[in-house]
C-alpha positions in Angstrom: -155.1 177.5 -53.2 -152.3 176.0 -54.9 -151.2 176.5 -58.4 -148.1 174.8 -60.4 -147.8 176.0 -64.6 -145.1 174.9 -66.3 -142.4 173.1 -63.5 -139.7 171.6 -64.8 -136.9 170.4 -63.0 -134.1 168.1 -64.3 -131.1 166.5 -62.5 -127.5 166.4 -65.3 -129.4 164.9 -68.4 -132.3 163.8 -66.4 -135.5 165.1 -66.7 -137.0 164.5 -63.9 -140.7 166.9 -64.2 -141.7 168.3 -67.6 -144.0 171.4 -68.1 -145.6 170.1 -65.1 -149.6 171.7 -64.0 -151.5 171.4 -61.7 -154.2 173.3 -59.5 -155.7 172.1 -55.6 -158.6 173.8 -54.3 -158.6 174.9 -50.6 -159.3 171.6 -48.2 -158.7 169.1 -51.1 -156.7 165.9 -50.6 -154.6 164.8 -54.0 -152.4 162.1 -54.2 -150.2 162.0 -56.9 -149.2 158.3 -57.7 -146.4 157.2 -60.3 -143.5 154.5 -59.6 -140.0 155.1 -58.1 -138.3 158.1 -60.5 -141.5 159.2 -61.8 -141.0 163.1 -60.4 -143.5 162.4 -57.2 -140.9 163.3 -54.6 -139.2 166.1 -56.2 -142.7 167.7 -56.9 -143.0 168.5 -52.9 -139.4 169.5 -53.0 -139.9 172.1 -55.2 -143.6 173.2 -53.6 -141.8 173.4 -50.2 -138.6 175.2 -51.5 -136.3 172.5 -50.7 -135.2 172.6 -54.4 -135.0 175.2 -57.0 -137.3 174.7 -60.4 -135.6 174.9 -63.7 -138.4 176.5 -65.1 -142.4 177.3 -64.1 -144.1 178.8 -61.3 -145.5 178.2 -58.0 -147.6 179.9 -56.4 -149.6 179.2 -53.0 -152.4 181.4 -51.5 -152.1 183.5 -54.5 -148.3 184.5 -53.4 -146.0 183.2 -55.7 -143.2 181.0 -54.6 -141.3 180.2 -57.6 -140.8 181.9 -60.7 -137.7 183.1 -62.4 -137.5 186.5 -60.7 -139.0 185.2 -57.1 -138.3 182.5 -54.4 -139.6 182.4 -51.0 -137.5 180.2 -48.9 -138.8 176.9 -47.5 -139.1 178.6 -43.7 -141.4 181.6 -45.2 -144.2 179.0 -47.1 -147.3 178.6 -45.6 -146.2 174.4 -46.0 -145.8 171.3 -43.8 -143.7 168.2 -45.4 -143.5 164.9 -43.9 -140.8 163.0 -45.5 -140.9 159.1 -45.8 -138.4 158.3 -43.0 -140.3 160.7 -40.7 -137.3 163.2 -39.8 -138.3 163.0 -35.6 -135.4 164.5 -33.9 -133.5 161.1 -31.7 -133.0 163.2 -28.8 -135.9 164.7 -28.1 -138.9 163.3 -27.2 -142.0 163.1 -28.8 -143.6 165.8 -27.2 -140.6 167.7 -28.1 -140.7 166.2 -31.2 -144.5 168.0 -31.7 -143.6 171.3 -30.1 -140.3 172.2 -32.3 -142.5 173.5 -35.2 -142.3 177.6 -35.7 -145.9 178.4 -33.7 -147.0 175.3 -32.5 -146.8 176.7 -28.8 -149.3 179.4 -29.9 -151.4 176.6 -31.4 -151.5 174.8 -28.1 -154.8 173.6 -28.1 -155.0 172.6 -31.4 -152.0 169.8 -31.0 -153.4 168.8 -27.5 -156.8 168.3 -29.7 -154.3 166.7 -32.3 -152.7 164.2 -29.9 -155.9 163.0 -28.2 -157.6 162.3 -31.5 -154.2 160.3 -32.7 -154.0 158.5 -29.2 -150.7 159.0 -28.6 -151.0 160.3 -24.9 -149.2 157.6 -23.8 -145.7 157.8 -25.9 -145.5 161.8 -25.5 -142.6 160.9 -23.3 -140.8 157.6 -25.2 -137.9 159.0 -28.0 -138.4 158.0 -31.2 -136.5 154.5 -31.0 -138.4 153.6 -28.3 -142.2 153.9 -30.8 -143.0 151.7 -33.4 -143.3 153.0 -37.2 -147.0 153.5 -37.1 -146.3 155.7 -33.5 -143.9 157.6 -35.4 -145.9 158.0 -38.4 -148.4 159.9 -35.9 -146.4 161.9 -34.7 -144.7 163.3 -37.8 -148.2 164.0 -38.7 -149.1 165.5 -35.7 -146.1 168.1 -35.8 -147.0 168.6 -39.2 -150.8 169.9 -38.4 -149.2 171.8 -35.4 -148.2 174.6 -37.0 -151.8 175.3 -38.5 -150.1 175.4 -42.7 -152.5 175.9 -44.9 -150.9 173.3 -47.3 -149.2 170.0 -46.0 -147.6 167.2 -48.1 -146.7 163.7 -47.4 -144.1 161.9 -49.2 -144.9 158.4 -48.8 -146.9 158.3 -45.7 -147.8 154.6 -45.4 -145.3 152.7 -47.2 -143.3 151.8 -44.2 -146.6 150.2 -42.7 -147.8 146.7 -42.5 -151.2 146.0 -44.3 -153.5 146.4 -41.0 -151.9 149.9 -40.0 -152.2 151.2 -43.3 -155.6 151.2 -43.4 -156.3 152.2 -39.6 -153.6 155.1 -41.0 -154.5 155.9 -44.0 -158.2 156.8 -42.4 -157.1 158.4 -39.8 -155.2 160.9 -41.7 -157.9 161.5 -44.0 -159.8 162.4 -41.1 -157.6 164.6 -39.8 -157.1 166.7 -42.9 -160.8 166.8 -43.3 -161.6 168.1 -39.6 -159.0 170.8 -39.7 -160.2 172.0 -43.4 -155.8 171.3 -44.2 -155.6 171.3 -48.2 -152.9 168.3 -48.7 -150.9 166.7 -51.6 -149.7 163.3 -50.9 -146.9 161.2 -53.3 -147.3 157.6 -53.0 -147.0 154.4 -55.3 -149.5 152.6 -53.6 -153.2 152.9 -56.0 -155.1 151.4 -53.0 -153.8 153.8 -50.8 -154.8 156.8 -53.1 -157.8 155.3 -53.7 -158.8 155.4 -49.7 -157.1 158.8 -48.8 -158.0 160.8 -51.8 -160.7 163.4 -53.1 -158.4 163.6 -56.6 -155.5 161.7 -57.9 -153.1 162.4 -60.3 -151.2 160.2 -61.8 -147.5 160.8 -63.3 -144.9 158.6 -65.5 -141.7 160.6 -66.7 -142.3 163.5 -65.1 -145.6 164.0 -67.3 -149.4 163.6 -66.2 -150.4 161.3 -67.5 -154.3 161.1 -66.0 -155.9 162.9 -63.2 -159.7 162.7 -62.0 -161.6 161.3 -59.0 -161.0 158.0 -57.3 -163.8 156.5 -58.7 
């Protein structure tokens, strides 16, 4: 479903992924898990086409991506990425919030299915100042699933949680990836959190893997 060979992005003298590989099956859930500067977020940057590769290919639903002679713009992927501060729109409202994806009117039942499962009928109308961070953090991921991708990633999906909501969170969006058959990468530095959301995890230091297997 998703296949990375030899990425390799650096930043000046930094290298920030080296000869990077990896391969997702269709419906699988990998976190990849590493400290702050490790490579996790620039990873889905380059996956989603936010960023350009030095080197390597992607390539997602056997189409490639990313290679030296092709790149398919971020707007073009078959991809969903929630970013770690949520990127909600402050003048729109939630519901509006949900709707803006590319399709998501055609996939109306799907995000009415979406927002009863996430229960948030009752903030559809708040703006985004007016929802806590774990409201928020449901919506993100409801516009996210909106658009039906066949690949989302998450970069840092919990860290902005307190210990309780984490949990009920994390759960919840293994769940939901698991109802709708999603494939998804998530980035995070939290093990536990891995450990609860994940079918695989990889783990990378220096832009390297450095181990990769099943939770257990």
């Amino acid at each position: 479903m998703l296949k990375i060979h030899g990425l390799s992005k650096s930043y000046g003298k930094v290298n920030v992924l080296i000869n990077f590989n990896l391969n997702i099956q269709s419906s699988e859930i990998i976190s990849v898990v590493g400290s702050s500067g490790s490579g996790k977020t620039t990873l889905l940057r380059l996956i989603s086409g936010l960023d350009l590769p030095d080197n390597g290919q992607v390539i997602l639903n056997k189409e490639i991506v990313n290679d030296e002679d092709v790149f398919v713009p971020p707007e073009k992927r078959d991809c969903s990425l929630v970013f770690q501060d949520y990127a909600l729109f402050p003048n729109l409202s939630m519901r509006e919030n949900i709707y803006f994806g590319k399709n998501s009117n055609q996939n109306k039942e799907r995000v009415e299915e979406l927002i009863r499962v996430t229960k948030i009928e009752e903030i559809l109308y708040k703006f985004p100042h007016e929802c806590s961070g774990g409201e928020q953090q449901r919506v993100a991921l409801v516009r996210s699933l909106a658009v039906n991708p066949s690949l989302v990633m998450m970069d840092e999906p919990l860290s902005n949680l307190d210990y309780n909501l984490k949990s009920n969170l994390g759960l919840m969006v293994r769940k939901l990836l698991k109802k709708f058959k999603t494939t998804a990468v998530i980035v995070t530095h939290d093990i536990n959190d891995a450990m609860e959301i994940s079918d695989k995890i990889v783990v990378i230091d220096k832009g390297k893997v450095i181990q990769k297997g099943s939770p257990n």
